[in-house]
PQR file of N, CA, C, O and H, with PARSE charges and radii, in Angstrom:
ATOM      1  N   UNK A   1     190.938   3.580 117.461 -0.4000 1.5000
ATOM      2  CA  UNK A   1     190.136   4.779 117.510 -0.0000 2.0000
ATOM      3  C   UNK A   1     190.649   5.763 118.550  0.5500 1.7000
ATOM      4  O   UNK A   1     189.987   6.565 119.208 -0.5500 1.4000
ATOM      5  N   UNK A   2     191.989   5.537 118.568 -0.4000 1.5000
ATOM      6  CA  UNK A   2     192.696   6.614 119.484 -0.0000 2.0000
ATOM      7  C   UNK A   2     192.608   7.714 119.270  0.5500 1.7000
ATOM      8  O   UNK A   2     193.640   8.002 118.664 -0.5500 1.4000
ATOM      9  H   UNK A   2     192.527   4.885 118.033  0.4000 1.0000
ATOM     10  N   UNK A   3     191.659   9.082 119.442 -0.4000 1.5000
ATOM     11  CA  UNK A   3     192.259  10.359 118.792 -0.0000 2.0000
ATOM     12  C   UNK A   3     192.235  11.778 120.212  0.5500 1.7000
ATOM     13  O   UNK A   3     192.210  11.306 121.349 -0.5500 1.4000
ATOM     14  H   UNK A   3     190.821   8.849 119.934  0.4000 1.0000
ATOM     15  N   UNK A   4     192.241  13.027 120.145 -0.4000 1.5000
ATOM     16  CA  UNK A   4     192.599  13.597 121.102 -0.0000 2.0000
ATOM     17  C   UNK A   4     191.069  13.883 121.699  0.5500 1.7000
ATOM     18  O   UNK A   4     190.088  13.622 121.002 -0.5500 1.4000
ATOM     19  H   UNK A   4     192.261  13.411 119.222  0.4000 1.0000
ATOM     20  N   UNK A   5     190.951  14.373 122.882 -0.4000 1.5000
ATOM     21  CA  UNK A   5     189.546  14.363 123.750 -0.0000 2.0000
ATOM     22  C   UNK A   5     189.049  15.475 123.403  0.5500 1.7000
ATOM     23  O   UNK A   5     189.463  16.535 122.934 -0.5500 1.4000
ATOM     24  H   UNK A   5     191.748  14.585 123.449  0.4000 1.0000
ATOM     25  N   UNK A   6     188.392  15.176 123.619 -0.4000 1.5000
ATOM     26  CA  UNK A   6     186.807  16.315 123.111 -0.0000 2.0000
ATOM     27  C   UNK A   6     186.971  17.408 124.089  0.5500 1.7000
ATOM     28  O   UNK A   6     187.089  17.225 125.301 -0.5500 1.4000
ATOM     29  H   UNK A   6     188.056  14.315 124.000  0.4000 1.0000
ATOM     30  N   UNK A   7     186.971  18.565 123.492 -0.4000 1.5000
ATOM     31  CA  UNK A   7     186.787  19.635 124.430 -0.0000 2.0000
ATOM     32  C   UNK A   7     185.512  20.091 124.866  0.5500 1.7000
ATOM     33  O   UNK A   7     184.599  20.262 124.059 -0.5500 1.4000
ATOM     34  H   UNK A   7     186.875  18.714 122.507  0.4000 1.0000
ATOM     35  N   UNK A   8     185.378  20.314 126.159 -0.4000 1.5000
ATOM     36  CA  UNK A   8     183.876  20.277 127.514 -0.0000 2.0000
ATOM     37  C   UNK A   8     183.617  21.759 126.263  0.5500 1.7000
ATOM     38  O   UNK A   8     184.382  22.306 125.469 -0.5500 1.4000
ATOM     39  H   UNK A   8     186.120  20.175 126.814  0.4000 1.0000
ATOM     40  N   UNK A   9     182.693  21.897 126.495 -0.4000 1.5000
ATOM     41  CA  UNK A   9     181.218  23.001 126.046 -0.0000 2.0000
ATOM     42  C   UNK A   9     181.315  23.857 127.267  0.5500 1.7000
ATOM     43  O   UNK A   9     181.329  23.293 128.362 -0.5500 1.4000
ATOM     44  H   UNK A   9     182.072  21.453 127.141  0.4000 1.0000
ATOM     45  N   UNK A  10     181.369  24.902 127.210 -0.4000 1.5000
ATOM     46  CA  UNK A  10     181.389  26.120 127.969 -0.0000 2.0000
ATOM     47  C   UNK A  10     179.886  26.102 128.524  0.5500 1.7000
ATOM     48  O   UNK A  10     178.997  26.013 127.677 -0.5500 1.4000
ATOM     49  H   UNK A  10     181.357  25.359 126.321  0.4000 1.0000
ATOM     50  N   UNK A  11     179.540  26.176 129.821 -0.4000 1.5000
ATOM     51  CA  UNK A  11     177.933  26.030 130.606 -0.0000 2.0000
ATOM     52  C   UNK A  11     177.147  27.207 129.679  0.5500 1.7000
ATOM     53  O   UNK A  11     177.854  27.985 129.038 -0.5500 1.4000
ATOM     54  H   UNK A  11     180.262  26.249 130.509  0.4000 1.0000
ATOM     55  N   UNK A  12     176.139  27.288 129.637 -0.4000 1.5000
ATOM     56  CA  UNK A  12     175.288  28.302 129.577 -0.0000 2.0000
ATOM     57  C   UNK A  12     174.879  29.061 130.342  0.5500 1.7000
ATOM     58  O   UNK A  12     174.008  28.686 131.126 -0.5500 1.4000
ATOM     59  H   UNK A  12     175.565  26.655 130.157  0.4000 1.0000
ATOM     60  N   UNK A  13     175.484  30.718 130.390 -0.4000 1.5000
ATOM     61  CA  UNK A  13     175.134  31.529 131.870 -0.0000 2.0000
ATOM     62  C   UNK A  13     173.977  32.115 131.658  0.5500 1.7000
ATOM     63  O   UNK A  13     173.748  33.031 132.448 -0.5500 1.4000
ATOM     64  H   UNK A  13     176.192  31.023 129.753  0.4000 1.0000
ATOM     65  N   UNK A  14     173.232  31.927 130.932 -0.4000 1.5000
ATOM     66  CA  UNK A  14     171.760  32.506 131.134 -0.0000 2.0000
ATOM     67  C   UNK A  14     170.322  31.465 131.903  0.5500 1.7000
ATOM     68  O   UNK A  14     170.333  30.249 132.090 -0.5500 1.4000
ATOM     69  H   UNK A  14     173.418  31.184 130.290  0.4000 1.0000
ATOM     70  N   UNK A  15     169.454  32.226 132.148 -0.4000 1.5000
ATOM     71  CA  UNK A  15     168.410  31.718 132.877 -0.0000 2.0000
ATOM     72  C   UNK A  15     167.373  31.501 132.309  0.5500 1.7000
ATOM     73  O   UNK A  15     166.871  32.280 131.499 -0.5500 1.4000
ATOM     74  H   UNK A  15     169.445  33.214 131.996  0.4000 1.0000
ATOM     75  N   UNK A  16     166.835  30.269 132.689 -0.4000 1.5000
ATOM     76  CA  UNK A  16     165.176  30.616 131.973 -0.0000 2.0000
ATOM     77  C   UNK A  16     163.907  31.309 132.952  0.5500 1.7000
ATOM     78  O   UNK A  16     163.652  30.994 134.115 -0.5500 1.4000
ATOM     79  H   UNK A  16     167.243  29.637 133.347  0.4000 1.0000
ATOM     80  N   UNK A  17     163.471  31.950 132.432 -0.4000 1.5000
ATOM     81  CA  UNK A  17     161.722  32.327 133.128 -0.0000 2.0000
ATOM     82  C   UNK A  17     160.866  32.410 132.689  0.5500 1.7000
ATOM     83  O   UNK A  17     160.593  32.171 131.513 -0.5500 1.4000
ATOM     84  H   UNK A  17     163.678  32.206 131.487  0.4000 1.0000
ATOM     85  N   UNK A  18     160.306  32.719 133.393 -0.4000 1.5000
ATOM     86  CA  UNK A  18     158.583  32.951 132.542 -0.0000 2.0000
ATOM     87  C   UNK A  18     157.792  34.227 133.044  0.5500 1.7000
ATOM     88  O   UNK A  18     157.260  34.486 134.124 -0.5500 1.4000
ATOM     89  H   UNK A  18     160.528  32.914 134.348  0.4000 1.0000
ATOM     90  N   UNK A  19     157.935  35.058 131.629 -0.4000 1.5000
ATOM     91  CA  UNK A  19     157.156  36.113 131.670 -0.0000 2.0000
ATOM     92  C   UNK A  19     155.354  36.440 131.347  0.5500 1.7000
ATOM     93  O   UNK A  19     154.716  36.556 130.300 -0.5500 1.4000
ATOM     94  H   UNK A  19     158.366  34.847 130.752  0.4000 1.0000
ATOM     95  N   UNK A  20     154.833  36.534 133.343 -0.4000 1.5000
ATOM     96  CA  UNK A  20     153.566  36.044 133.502 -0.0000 2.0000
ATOM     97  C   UNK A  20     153.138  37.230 133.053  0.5500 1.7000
ATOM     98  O   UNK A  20     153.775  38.278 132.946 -0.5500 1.4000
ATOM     99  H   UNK A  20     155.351  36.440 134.193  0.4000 1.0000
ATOM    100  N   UNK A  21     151.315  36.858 132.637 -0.4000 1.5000
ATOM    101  CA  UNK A  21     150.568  37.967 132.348 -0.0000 2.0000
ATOM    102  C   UNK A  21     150.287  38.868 133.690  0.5500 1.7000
ATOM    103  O   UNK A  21     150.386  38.320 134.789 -0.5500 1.4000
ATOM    104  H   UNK A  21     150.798  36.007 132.724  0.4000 1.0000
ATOM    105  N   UNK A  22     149.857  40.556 133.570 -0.4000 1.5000
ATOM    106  CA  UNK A  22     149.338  40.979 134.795 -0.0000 2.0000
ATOM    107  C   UNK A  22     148.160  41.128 134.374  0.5500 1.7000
ATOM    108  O   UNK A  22     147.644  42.120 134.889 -0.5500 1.4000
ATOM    109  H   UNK A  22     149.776  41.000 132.678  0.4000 1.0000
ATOM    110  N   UNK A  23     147.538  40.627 133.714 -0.4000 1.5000
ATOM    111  CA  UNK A  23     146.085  40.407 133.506 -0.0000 2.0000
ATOM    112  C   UNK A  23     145.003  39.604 134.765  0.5500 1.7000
ATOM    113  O   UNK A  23     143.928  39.783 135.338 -0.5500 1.4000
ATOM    114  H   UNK A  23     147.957  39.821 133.295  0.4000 1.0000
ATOM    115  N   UNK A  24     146.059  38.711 134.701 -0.4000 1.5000
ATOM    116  CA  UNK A  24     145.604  37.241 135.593 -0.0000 2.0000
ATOM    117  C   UNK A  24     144.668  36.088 135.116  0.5500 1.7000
ATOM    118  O   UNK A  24     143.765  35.494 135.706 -0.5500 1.4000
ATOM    119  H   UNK A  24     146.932  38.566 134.235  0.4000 1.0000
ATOM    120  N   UNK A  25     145.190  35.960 133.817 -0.4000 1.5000
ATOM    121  CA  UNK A  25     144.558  34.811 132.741 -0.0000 2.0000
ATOM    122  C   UNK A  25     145.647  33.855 133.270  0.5500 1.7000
ATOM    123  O   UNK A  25     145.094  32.777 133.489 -0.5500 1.4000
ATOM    124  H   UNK A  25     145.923  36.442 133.337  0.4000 1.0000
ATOM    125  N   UNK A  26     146.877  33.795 133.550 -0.4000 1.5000
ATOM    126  CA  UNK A  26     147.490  32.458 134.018 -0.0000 2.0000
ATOM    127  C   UNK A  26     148.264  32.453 132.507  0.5500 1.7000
ATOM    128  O   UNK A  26     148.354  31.237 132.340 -0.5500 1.4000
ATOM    129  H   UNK A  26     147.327  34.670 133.372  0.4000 1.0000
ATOM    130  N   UNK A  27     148.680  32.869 131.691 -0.4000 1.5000
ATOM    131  CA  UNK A  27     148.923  32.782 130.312 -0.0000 2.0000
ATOM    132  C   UNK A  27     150.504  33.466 130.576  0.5500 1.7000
ATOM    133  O   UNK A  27     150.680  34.409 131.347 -0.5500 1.4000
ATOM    134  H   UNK A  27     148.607  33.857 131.826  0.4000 1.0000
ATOM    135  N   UNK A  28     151.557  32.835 129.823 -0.4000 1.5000
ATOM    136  CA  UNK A  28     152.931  33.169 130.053 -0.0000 2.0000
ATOM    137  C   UNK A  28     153.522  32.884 128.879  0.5500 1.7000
ATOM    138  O   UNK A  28     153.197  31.889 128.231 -0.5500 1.4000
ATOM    139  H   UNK A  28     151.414  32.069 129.196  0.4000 1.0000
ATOM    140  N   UNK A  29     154.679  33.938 128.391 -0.4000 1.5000
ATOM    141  CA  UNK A  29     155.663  33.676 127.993 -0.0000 2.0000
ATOM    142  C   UNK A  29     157.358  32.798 128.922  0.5500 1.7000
ATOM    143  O   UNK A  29     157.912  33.014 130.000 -0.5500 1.4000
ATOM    144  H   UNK A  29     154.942  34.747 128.918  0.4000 1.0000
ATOM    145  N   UNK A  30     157.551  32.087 128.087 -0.4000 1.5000
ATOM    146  CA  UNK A  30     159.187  31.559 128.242 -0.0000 2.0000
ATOM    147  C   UNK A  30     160.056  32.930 127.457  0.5500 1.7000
ATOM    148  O   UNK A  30     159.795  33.651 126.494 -0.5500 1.4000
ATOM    149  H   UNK A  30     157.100  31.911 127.212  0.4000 1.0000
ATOM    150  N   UNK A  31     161.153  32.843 128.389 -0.4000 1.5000
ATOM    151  CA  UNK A  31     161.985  33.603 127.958 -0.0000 2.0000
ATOM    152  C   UNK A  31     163.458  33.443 128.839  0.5500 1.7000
ATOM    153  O   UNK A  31     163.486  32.821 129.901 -0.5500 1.4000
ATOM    154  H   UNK A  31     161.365  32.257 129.171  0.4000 1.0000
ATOM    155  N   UNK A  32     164.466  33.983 128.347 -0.4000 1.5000
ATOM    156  CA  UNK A  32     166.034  33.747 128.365 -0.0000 2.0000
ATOM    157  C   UNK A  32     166.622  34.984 128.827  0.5500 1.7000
ATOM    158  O   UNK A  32     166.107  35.982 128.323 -0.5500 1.4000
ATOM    159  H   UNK A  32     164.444  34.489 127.484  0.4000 1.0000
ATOM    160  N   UNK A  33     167.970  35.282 130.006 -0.4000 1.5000
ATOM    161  CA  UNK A  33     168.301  36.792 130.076 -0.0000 2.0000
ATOM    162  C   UNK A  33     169.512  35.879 130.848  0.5500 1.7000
ATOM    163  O   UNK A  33     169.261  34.780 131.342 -0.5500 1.4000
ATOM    164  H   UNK A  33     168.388  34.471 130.415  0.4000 1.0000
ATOM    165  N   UNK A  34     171.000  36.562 130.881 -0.4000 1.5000
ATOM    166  CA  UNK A  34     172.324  36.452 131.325 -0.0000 2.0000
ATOM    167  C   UNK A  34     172.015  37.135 132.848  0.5500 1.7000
ATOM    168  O   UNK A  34     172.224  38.348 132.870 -0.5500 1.4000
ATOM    169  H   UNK A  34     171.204  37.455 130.480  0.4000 1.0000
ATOM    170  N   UNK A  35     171.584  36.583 134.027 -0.4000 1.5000
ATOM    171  CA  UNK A  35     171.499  37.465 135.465 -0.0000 2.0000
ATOM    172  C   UNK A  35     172.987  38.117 135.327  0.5500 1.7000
ATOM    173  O   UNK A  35     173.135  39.300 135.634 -0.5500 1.4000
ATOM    174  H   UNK A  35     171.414  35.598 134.009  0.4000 1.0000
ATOM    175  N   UNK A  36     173.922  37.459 134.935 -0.4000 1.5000
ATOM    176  CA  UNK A  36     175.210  38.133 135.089 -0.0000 2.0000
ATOM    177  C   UNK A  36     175.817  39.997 134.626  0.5500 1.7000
ATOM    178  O   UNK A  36     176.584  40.756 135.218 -0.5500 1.4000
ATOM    179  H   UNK A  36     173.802  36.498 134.686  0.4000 1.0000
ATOM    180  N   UNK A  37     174.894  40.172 133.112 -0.4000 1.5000
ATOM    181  CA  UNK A  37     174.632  41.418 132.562 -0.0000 2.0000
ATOM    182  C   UNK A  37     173.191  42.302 133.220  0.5500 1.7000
ATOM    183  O   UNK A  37     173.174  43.515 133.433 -0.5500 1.4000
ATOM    184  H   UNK A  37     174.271  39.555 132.631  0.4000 1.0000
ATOM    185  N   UNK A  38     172.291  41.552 133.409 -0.4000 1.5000
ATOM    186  CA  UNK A  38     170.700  42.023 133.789 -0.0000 2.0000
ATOM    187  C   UNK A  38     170.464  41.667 135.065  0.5500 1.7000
ATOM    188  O   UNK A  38     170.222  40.464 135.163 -0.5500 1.4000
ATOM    189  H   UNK A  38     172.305  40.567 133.237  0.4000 1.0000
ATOM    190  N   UNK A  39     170.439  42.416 136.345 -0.4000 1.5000
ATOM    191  CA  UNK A  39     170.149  41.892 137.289 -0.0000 2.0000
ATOM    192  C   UNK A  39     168.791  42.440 137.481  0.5500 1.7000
ATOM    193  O   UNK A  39     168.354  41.960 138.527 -0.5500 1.4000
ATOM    194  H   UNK A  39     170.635  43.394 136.266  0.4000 1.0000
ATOM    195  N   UNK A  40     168.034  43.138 137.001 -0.4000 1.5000
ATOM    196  CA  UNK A  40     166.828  44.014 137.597 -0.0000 2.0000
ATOM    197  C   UNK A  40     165.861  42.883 136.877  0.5500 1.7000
ATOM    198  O   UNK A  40     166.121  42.091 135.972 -0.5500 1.4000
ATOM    199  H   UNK A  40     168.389  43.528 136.152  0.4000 1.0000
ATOM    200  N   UNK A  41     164.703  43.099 137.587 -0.4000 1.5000
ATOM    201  CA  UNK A  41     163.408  42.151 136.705 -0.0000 2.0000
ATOM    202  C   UNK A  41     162.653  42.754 135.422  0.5500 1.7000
ATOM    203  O   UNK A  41     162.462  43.943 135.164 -0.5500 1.4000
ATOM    204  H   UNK A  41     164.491  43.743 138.323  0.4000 1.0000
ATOM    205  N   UNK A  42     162.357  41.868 134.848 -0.4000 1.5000
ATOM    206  CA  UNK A  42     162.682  42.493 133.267 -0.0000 2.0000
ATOM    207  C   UNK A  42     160.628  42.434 133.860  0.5500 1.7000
ATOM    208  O   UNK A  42     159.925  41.926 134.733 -0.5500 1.4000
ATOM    209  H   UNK A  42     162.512  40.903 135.058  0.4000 1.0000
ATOM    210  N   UNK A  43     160.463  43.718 132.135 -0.4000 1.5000
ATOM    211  CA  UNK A  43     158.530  43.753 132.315 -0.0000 2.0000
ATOM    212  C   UNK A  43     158.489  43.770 130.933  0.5500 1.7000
ATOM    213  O   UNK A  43     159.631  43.720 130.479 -0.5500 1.4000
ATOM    214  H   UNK A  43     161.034  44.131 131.425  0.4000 1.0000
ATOM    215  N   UNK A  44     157.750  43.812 130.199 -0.4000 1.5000
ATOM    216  CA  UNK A  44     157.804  43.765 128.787 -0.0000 2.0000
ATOM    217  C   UNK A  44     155.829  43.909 128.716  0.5500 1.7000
ATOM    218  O   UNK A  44     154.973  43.564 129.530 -0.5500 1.4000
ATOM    219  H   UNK A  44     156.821  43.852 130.569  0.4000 1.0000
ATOM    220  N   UNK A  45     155.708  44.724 127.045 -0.4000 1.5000
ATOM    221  CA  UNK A  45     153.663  44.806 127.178 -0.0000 2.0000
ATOM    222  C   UNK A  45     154.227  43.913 125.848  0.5500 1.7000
ATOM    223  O   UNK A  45     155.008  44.263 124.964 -0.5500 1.4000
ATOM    224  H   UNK A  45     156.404  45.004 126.384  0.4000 1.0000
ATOM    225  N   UNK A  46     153.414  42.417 126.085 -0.4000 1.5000
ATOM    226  CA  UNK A  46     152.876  41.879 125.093 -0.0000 2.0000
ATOM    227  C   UNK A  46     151.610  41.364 124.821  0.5500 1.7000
ATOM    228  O   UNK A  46     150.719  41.757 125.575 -0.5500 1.4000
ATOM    229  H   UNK A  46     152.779  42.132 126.803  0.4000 1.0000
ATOM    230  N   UNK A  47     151.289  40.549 123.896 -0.4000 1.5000
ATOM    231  CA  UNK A  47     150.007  40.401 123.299 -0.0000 2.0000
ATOM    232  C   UNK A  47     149.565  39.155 124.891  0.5500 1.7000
ATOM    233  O   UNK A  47     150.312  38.512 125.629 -0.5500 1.4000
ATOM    234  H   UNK A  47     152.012  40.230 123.283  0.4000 1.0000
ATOM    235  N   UNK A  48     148.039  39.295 124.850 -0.4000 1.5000
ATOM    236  CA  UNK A  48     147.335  38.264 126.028 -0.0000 2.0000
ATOM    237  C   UNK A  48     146.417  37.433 125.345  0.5500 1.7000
ATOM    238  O   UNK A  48     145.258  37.568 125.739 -0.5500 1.4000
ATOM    239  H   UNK A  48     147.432  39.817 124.251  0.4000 1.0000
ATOM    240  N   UNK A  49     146.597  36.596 124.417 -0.4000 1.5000
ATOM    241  CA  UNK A  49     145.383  35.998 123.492 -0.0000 2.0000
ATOM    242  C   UNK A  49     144.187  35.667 123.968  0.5500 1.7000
ATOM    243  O   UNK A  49     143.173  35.418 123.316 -0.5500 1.4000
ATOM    244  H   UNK A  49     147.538  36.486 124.097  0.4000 1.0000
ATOM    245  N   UNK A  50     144.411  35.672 125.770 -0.4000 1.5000
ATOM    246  CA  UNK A  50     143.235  35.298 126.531 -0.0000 2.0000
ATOM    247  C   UNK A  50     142.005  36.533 126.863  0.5500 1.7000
ATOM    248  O   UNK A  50     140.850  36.517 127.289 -0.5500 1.4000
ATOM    249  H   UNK A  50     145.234  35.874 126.300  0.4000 1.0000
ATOM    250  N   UNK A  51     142.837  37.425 126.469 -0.4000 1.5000
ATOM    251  CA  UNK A  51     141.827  38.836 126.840 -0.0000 2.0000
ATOM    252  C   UNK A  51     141.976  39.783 125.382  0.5500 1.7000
ATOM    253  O   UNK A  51     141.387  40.830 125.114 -0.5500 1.4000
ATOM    254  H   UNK A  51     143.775  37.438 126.122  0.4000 1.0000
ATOM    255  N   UNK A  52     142.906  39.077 124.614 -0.4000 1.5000
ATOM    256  CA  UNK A  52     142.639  39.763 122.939 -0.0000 2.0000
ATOM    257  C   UNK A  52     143.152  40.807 123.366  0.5500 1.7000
ATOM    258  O   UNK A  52     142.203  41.564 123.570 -0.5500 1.4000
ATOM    259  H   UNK A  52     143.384  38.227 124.832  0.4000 1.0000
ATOM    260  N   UNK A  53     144.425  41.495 123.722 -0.4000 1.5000
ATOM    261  CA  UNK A  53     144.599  42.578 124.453 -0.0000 2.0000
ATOM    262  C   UNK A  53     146.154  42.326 124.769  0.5500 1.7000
ATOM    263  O   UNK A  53     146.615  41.326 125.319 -0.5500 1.4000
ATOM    264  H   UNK A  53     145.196  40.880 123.556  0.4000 1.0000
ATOM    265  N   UNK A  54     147.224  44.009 124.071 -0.4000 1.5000
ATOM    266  CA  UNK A  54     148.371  44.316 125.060 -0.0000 2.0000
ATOM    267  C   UNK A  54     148.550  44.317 126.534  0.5500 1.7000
ATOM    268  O   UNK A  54     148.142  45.286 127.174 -0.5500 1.4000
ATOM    269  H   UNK A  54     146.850  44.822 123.624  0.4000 1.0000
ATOM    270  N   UNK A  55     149.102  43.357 127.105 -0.4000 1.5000
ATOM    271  CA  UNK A  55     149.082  43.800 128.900 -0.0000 2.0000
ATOM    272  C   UNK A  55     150.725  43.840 129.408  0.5500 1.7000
ATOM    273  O   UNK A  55     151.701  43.463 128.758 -0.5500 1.4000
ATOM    274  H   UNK A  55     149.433  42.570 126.585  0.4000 1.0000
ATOM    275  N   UNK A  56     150.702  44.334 130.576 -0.4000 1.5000
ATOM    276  CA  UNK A  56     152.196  44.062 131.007 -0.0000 2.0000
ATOM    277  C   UNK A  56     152.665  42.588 131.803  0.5500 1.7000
ATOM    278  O   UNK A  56     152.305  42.053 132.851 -0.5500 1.4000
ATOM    279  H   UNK A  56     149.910  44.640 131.104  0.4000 1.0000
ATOM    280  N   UNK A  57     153.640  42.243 130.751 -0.4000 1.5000
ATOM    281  CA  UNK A  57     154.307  40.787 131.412 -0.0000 2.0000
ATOM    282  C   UNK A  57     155.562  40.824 132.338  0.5500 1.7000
ATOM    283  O   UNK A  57     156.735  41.097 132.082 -0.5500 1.4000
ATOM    284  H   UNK A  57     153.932  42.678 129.899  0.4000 1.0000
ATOM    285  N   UNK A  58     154.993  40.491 133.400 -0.4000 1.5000
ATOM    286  CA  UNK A  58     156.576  40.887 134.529 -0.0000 2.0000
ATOM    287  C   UNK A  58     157.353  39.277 134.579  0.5500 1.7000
ATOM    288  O   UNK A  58     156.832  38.246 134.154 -0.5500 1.4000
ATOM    289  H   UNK A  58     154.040  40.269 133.608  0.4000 1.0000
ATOM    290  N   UNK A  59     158.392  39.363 135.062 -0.4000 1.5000
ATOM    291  CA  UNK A  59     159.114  37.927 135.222 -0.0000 2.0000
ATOM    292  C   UNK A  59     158.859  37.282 136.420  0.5500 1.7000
ATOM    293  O   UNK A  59     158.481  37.975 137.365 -0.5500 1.4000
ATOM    294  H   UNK A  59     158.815  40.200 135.407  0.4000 1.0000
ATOM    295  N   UNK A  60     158.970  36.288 136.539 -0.4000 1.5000
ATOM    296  CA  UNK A  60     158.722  35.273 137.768 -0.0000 2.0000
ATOM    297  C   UNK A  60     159.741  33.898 137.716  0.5500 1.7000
ATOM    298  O   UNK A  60     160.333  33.663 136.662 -0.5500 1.4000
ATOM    299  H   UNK A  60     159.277  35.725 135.771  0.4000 1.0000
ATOM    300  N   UNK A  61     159.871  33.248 138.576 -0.4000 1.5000
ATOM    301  CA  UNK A  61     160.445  32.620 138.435 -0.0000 2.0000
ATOM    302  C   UNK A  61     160.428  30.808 138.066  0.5500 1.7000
ATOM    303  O   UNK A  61     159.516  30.286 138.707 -0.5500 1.4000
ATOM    304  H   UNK A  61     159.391  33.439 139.432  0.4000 1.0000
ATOM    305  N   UNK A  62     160.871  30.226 137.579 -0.4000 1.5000
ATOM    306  CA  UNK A  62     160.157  29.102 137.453 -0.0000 2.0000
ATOM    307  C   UNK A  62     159.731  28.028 138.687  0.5500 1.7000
ATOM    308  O   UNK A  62     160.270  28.119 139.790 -0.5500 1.4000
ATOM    309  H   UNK A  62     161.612  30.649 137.059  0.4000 1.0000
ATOM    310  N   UNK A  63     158.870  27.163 138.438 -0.4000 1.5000
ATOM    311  CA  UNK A  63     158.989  26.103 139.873 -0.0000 2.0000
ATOM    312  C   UNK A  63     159.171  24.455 139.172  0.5500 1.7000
ATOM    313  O   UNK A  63     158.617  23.759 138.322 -0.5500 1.4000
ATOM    314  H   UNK A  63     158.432  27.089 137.541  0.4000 1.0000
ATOM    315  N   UNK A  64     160.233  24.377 140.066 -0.4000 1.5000
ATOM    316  CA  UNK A  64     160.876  23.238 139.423 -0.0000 2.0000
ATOM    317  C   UNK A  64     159.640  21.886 140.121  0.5500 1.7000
ATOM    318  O   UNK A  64     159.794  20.700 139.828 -0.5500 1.4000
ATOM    319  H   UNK A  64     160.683  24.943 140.757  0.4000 1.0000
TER
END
């Protein structure tokens, strides 16, 4: 079962976070961004199922 070696997988340069509500229901999106292209903190208005309501979701960081 001699054959040639497996070539390594290139890392993944993106990050994970979590984009919290500013509501303050505690309710978050997961989400993905390259810090290498995006360095600024991302905000995004999405849905808050906890308040039935568009709000603004800013990024935070995770805690391991």
């Amino acid at each position: 079962m001699a054959g040639k070696p497996k070539a390594s997988k290139a890392k993944r340069s993106s990050v994970l976070f979590k984009m919290v509500s500013s509501a303050g229901t505690g309710f978050f999106y997961l989400a993905r961004r390259n810090p290498k292209q995006k360095q600024e903190k991302m905000v995004f208005s999405k849905y808050d199922p906890v308040v039935r309501k568009h709000v603004e979701f800013k990024e935070q960081k995770m805690s391991s």
